[in-house]
GUNU-788745 format. One record per atom (N, C-alpha, C, O): residue number from 1; y, x, z; residue in one letter. Coordinates in steps of 0.02 Angstrom, whole numbers, plus 50000, padded with zeros to 5 digits. Atoms other than C-alpha are relative to their C-alpha. Layout:
GUNU-788745
+-----+-------+-------+-------+---+
:   k :     y :     x :     z : r :
+-----+-------+-------+-------+---+
: NUM :     Y :     X :     Z : A :
...
+-----+-------+-------+-------+---+
This chain:
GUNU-788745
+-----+-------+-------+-------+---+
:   k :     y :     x :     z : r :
+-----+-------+-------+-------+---+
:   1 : 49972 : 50019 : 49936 : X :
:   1 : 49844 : 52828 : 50695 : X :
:   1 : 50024 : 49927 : 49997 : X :
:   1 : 50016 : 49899 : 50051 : X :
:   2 : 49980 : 50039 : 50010 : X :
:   2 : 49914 : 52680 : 50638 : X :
:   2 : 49950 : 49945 : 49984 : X :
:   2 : 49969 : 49890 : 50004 : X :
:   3 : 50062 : 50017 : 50017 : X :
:   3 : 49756 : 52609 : 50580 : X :
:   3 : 49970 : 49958 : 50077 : X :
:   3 : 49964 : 49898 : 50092 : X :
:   4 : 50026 : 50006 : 49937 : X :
:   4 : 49687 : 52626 : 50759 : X :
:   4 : 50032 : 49964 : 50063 : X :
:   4 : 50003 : 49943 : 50112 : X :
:   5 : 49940 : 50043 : 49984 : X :
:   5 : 49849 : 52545 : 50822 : X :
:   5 : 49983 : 49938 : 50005 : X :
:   5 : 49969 : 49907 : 50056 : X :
:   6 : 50014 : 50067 : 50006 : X :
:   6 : 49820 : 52386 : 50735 : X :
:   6 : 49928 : 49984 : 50013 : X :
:   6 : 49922 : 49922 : 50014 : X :
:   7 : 50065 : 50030 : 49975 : X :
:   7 : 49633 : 52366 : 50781 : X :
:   7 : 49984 : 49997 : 50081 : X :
:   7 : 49938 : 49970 : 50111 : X :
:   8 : 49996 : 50003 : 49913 : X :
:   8 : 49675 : 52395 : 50968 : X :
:   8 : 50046 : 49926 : 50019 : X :
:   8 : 50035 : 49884 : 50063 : X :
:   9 : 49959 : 50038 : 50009 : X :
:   9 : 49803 : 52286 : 50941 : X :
:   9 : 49961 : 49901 : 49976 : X :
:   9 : 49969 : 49846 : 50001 : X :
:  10 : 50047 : 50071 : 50010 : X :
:  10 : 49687 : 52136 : 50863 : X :
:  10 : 49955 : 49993 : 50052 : X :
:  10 : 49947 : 49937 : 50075 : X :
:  11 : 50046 : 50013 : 49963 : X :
:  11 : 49562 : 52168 : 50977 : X :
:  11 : 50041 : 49960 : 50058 : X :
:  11 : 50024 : 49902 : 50069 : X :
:  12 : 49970 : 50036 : 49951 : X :
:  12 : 49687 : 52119 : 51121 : X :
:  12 : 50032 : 49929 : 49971 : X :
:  12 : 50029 : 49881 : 50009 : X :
:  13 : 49979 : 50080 : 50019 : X :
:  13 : 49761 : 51962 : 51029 : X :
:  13 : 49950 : 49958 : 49985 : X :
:  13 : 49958 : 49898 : 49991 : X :
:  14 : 50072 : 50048 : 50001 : X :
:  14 : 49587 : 51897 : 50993 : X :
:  14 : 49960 : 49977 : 50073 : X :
:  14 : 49939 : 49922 : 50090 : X :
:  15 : 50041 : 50014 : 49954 : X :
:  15 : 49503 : 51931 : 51151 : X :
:  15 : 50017 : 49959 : 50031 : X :
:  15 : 49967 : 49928 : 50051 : X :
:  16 : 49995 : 50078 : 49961 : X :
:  16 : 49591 : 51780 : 51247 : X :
:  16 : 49984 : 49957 : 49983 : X :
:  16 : 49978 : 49910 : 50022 : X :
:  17 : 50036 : 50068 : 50030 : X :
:  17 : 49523 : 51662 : 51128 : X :
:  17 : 49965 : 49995 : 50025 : X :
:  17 : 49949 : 49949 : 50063 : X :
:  18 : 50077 : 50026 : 49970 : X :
:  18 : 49374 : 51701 : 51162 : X :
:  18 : 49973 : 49989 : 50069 : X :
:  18 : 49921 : 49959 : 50079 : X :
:  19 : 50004 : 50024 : 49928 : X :
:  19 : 49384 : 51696 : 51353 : X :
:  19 : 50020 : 49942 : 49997 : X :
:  19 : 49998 : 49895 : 50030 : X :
:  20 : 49980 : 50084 : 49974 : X :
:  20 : 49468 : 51554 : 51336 : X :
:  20 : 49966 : 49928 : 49999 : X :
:  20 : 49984 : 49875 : 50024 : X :
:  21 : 50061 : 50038 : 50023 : X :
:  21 : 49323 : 51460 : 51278 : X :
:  21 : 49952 : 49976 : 50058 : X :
:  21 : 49942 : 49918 : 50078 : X :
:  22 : 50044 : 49991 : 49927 : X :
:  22 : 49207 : 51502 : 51431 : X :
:  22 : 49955 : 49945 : 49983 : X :
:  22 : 49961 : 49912 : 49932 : X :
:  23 : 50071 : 50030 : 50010 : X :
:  23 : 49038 : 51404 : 51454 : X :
:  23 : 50016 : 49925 : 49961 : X :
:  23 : 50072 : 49899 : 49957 : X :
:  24 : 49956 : 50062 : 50030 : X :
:  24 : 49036 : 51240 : 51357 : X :
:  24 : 49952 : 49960 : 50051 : X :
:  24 : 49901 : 49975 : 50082 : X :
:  25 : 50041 : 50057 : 49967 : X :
:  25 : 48994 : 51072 : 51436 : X :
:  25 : 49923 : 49980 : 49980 : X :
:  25 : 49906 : 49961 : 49924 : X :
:  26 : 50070 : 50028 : 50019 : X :
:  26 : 48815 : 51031 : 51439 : X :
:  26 : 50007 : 49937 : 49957 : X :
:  26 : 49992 : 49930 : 49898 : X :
:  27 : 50021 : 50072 : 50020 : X :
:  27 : 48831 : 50849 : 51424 : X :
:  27 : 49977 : 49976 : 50060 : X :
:  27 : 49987 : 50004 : 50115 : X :
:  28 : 50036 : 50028 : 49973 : X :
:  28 : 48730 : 50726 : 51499 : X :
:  28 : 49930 : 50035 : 50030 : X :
:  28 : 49888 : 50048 : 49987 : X :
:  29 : 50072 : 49974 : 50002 : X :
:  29 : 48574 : 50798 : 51579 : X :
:  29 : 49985 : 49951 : 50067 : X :
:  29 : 50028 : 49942 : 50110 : X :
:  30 : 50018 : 50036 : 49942 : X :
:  30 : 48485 : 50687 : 51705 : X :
:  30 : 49977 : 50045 : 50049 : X :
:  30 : 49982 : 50026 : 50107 : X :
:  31 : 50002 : 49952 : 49928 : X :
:  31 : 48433 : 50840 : 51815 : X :
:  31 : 50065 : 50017 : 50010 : X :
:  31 : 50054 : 50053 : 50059 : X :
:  32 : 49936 : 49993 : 49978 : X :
:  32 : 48605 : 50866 : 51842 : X :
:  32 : 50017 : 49952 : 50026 : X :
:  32 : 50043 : 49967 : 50080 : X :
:  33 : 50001 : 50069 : 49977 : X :
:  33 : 48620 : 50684 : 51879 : X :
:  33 : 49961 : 50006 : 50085 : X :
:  33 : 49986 : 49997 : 50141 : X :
:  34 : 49989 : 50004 : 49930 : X :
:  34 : 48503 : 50713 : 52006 : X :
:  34 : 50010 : 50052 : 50044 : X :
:  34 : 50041 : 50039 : 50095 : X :
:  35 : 49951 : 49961 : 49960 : X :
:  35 : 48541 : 50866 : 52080 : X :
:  35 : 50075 : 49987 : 50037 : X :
:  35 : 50092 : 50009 : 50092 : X :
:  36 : 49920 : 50032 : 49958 : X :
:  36 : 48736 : 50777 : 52109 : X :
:  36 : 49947 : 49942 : 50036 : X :
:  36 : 49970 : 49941 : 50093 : X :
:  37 : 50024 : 50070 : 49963 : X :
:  37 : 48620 : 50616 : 52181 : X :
:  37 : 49980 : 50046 : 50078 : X :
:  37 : 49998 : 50031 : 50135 : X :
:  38 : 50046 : 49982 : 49932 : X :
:  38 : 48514 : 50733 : 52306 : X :
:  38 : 50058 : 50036 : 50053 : X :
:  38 : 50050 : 50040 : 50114 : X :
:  39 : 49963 : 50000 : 49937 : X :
:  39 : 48680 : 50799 : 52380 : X :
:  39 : 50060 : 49966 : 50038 : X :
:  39 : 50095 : 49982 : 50086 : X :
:  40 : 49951 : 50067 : 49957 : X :
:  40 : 48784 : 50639 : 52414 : X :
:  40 : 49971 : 49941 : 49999 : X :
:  40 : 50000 : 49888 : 50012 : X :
:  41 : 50019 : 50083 : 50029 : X :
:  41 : 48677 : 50503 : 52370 : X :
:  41 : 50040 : 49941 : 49995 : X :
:  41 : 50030 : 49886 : 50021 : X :
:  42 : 49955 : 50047 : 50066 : X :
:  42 : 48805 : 50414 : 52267 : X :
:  42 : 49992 : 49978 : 49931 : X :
:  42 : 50023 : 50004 : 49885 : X :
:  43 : 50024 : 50010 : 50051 : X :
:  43 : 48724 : 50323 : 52139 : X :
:  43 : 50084 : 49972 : 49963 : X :
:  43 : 50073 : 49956 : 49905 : X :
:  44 : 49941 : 50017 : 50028 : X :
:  44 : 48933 : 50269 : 52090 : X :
:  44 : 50000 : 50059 : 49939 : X :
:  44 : 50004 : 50054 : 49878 : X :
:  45 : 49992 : 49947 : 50026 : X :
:  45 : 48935 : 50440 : 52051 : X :
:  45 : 49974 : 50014 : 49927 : X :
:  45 : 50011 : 50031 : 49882 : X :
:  46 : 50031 : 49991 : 50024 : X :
:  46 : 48806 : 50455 : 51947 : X :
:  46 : 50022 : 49975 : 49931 : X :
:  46 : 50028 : 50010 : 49881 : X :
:  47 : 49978 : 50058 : 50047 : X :
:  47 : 48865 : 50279 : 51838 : X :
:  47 : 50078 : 50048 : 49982 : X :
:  47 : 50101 : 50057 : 49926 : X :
:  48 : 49920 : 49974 : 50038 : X :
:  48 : 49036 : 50364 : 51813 : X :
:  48 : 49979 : 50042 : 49975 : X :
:  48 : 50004 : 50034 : 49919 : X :
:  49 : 50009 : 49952 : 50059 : X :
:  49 : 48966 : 50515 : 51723 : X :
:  49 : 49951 : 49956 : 49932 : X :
:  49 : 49960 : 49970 : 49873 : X :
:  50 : 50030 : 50021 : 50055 : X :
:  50 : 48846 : 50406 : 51618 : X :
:  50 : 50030 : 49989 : 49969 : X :
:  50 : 50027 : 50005 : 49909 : X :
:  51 : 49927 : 50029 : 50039 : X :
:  51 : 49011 : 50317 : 51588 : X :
:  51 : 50033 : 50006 : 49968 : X :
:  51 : 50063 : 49966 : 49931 : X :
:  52 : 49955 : 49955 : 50028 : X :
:  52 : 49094 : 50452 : 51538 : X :
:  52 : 49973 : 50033 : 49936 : X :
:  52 : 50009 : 50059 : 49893 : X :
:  53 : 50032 : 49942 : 50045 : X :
:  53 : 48943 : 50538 : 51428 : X :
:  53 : 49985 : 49936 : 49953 : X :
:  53 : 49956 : 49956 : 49902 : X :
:  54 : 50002 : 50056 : 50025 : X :
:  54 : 48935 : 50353 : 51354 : X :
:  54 : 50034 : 49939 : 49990 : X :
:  54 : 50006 : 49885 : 49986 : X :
:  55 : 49939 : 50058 : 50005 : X :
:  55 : 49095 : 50244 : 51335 : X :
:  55 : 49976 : 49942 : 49979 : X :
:  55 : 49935 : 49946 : 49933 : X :
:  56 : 50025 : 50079 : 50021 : X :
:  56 : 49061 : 50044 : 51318 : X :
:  56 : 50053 : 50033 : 49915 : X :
:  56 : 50095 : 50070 : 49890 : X :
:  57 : 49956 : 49990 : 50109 : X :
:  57 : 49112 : 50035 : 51117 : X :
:  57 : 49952 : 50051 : 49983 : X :
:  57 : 49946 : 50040 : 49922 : X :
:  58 : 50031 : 49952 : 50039 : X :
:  58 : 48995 : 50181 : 51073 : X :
:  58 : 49967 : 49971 : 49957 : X :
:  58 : 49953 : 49911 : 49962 : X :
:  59 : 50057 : 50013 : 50046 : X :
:  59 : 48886 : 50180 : 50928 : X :
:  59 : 49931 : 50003 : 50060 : X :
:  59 : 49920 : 50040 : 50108 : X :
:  60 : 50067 : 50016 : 49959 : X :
:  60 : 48711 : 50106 : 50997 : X :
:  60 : 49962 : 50061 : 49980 : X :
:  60 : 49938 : 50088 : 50031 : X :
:  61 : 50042 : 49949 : 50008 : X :
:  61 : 48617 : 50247 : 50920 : X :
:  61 : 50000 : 50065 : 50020 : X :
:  61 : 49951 : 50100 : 50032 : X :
:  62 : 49966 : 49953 : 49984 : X :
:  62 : 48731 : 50381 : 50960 : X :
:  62 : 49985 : 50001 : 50084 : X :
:  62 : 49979 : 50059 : 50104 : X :
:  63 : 50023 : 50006 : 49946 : X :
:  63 : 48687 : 50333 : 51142 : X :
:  63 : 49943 : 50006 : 50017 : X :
:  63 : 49938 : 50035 : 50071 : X :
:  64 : 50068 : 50005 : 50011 : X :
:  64 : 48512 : 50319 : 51125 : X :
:  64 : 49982 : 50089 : 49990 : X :
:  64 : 49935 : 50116 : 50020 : X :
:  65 : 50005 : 49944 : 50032 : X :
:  65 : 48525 : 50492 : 51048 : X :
:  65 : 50035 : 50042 : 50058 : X :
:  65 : 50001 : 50086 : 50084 : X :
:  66 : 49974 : 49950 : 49918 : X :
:  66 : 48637 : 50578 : 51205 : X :
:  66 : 49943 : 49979 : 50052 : X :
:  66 : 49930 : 50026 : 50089 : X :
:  67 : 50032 : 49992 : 49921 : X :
:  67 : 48510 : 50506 : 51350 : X :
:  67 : 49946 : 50045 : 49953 : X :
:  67 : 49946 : 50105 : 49964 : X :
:  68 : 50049 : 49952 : 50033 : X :
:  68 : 48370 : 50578 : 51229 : X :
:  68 : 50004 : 50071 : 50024 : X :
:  68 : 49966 : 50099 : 50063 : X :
:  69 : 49971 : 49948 : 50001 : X :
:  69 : 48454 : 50723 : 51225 : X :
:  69 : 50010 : 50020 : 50080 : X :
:  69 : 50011 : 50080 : 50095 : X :
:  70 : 49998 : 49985 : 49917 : X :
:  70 : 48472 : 50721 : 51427 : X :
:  70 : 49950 : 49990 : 50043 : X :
:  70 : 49948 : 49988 : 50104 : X :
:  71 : 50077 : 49986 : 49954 : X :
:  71 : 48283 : 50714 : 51451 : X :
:  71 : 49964 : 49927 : 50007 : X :
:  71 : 49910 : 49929 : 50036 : X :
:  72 : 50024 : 50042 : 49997 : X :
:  72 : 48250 : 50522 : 51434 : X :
:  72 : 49949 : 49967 : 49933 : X :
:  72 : 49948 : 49975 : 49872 : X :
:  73 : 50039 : 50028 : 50083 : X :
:  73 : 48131 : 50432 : 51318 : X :
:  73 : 50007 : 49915 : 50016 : X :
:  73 : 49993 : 49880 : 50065 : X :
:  74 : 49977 : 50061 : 49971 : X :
:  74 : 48201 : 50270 : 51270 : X :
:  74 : 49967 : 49955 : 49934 : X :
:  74 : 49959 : 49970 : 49875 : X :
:  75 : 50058 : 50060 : 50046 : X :
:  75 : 48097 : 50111 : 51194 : X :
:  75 : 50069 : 49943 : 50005 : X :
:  75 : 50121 : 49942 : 50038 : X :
:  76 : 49991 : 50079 : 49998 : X :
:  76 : 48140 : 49926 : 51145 : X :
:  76 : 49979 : 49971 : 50017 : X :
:  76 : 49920 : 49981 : 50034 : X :
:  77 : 50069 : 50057 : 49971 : X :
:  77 : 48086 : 49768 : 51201 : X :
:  77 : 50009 : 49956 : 49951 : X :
:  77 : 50062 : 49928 : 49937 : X :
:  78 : 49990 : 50049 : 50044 : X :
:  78 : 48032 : 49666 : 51069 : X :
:  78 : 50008 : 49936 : 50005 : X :
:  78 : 50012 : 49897 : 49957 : X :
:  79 : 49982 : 50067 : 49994 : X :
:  79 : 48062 : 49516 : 51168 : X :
:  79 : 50066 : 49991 : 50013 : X :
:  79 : 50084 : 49932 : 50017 : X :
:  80 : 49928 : 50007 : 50001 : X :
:  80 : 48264 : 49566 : 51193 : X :
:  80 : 50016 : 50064 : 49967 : X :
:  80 : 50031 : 50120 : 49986 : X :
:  81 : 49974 : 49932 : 50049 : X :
:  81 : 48296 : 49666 : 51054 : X :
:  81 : 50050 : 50036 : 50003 : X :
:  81 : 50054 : 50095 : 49986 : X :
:  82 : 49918 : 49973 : 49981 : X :
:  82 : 48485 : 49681 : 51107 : X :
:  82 : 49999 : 50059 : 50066 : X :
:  82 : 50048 : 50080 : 50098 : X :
:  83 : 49993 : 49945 : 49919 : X :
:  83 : 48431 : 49810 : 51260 : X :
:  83 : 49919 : 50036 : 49970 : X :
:  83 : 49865 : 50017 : 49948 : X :
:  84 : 50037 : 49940 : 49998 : X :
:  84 : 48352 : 49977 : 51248 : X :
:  84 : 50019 : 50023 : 50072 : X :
:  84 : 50071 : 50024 : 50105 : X :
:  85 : 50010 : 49971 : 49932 : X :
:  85 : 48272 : 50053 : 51402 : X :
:  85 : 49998 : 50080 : 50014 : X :
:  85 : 49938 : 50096 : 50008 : X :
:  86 : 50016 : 49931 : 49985 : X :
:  86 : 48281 : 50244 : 51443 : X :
:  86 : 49993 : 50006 : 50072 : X :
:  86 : 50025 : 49981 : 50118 : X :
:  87 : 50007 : 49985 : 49951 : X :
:  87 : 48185 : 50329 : 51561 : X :
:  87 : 49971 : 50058 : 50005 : X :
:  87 : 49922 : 50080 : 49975 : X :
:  88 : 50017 : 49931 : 49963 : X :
:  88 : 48181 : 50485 : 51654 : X :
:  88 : 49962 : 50015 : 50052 : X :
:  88 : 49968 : 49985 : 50106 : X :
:  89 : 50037 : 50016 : 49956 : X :
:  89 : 48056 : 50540 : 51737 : X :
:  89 : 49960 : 50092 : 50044 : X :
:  89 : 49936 : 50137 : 50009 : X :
:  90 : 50007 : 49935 : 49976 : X :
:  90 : 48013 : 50698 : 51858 : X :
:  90 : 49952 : 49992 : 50071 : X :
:  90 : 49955 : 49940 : 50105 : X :
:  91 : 50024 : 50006 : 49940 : X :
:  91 : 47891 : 50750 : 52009 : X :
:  91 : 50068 : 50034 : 50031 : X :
:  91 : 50115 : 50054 : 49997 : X :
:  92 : 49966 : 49990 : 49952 : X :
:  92 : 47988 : 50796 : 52171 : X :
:  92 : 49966 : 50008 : 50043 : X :
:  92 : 49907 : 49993 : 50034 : X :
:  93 : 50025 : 49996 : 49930 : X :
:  93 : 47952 : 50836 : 52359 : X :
:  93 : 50037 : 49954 : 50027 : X :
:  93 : 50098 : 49953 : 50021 : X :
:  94 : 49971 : 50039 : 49954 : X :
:  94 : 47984 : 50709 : 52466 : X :
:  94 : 50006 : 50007 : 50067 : X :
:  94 : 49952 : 49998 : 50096 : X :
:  95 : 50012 : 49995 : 49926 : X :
:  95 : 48043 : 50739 : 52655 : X :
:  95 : 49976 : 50061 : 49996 : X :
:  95 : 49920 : 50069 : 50020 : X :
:  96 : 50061 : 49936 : 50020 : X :
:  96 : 47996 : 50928 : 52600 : X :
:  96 : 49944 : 50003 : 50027 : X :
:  96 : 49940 : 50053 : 50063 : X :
:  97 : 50043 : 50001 : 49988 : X :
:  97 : 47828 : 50881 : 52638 : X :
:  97 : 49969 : 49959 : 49907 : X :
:  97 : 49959 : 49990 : 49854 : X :
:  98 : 50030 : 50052 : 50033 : X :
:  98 : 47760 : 50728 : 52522 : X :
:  98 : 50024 : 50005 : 49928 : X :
:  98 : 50085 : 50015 : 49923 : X :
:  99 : 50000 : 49993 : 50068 : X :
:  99 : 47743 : 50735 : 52316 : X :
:  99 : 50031 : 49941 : 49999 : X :
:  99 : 50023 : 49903 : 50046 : X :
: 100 : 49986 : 50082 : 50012 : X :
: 100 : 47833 : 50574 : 52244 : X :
: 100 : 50026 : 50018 : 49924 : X :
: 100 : 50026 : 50076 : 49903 : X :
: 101 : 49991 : 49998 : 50078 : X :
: 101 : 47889 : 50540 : 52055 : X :
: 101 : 50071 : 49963 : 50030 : X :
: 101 : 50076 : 49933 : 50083 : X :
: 102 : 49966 : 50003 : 49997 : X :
: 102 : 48067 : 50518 : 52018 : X :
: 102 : 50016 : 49972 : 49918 : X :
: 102 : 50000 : 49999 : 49865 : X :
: 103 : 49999 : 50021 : 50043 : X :
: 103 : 48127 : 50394 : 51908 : X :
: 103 : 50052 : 49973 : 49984 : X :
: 103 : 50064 : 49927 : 50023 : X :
: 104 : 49950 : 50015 : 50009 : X :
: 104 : 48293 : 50360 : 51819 : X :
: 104 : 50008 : 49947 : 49945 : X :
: 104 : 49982 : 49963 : 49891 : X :
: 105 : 50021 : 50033 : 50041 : X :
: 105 : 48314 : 50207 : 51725 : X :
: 105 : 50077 : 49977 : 49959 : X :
: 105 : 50116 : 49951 : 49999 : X :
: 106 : 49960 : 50021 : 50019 : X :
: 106 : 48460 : 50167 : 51591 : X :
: 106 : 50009 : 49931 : 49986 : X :
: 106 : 50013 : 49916 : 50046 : X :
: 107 : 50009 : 50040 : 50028 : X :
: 107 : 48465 : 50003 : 51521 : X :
: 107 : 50084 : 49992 : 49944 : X :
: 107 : 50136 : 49969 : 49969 : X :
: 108 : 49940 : 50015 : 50056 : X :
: 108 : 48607 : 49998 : 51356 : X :
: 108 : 49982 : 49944 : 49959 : X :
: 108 : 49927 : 49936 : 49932 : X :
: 109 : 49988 : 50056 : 50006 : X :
: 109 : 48668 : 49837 : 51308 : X :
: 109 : 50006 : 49988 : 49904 : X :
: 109 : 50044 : 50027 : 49875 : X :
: 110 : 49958 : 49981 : 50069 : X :
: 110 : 48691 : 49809 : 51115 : X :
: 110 : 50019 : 49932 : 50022 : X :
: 110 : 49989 : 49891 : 50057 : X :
: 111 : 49961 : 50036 : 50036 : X :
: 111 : 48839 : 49703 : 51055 : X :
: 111 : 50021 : 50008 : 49954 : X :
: 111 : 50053 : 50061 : 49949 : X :
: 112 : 49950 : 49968 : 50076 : X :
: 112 : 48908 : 49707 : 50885 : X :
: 112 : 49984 : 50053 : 49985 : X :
: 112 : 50028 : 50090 : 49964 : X :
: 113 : 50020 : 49915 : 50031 : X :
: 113 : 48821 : 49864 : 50842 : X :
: 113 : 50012 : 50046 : 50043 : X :
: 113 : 49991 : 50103 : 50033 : X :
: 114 : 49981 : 49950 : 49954 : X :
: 114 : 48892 : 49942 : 50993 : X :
: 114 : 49962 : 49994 : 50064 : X :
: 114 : 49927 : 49947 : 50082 : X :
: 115 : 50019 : 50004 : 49916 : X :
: 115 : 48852 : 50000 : 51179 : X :
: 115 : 50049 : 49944 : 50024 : X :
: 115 : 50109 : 49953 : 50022 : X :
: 116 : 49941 : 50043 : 49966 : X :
: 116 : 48925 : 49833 : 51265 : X :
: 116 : 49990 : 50008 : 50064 : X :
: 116 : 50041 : 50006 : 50099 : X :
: 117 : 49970 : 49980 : 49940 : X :
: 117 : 48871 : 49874 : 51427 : X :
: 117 : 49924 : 50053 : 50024 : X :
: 117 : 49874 : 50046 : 49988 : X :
: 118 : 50031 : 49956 : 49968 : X :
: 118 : 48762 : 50005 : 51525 : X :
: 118 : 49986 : 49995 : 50069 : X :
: 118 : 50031 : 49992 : 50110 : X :
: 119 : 50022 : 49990 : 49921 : X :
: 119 : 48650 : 50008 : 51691 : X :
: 119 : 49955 : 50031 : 50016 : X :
: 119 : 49898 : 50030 : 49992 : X :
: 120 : 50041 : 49924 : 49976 : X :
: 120 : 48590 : 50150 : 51780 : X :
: 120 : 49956 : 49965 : 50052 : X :
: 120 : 49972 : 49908 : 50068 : X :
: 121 : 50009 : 50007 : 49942 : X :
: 121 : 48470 : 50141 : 51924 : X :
: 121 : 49934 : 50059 : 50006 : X :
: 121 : 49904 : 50085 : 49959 : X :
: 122 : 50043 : 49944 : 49990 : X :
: 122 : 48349 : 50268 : 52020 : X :
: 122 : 49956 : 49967 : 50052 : X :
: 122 : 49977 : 49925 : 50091 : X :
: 123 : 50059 : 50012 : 49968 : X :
: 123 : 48177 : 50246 : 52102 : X :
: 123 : 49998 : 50064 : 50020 : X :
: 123 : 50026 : 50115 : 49998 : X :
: 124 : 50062 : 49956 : 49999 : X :
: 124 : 48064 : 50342 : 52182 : X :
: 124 : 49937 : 49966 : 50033 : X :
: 124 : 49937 : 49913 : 50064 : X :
: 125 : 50055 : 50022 : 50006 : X :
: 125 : 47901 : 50321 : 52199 : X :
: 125 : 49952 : 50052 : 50064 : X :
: 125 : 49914 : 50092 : 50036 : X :
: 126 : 50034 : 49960 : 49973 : X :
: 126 : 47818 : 50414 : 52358 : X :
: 126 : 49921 : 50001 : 50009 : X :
: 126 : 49894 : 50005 : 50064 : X :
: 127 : 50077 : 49998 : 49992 : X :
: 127 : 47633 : 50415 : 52324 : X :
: 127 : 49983 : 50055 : 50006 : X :
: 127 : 49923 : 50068 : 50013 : X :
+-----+-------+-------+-------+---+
């Protein structure tokens, strides 16, 4: 009886942990990006979560490695080595009629080994 006590008993002092946890943050994902774009079109919006999923001061790679990670594929330019480009890229309906490509573009700044600055911007492309 006593036995059965204390395991009723743990079970209730544990189980709020683990509710308390509840779903974890994705992160960065650029369909989430645009999903928030397609219902306010606030590209501010958009720059404040990059902002947030990417603080100026980050490690440059560590950045490179979260948009990755949020669906972009990001190159160098070997003529400004200090900026890596990520880009996201998706079909869409346009005007729910018309096909168009959807295209999200980062640009991260290196300074000093770090992210010094970050710029978002979005296309589309209705062909």
């Amino acid at each position: 009886m006593i036995f059965r006590t204390l395991i009723v008993l743990a079970a209730f002092s544990i189980s709020p942990a683990l509710h308390a946890k509840g779903p974890q943050d994705p992160g960065l994902l650029f369909s989430a990006l645009e999903d928030d774009y397609q219902w306010d079109n606030k590209l501010d919006h958009a720059r404040a979560t990059l902002s947030r999923a990417i603080p100026l001061g980050s490690s440059f790679w560590t950045a490179l490695a979260i948009l990755e990670k949020a669906g972009a594929r990001c190159t160098g330019d070997r003529h400004e080595p200090e900026i890596a480009r990520c880009l996201y890229s998706a079909s869409i309906t346009v005007h729910d009629y018309y096909q168009g490509h959807l295209f999200w573009t980062v640009e991260v700044h290196l300074k000093d080994r770090k992210v010094g600055a970050l710029a978002l911007d979005r296309i589309v492309d209705e062909n």
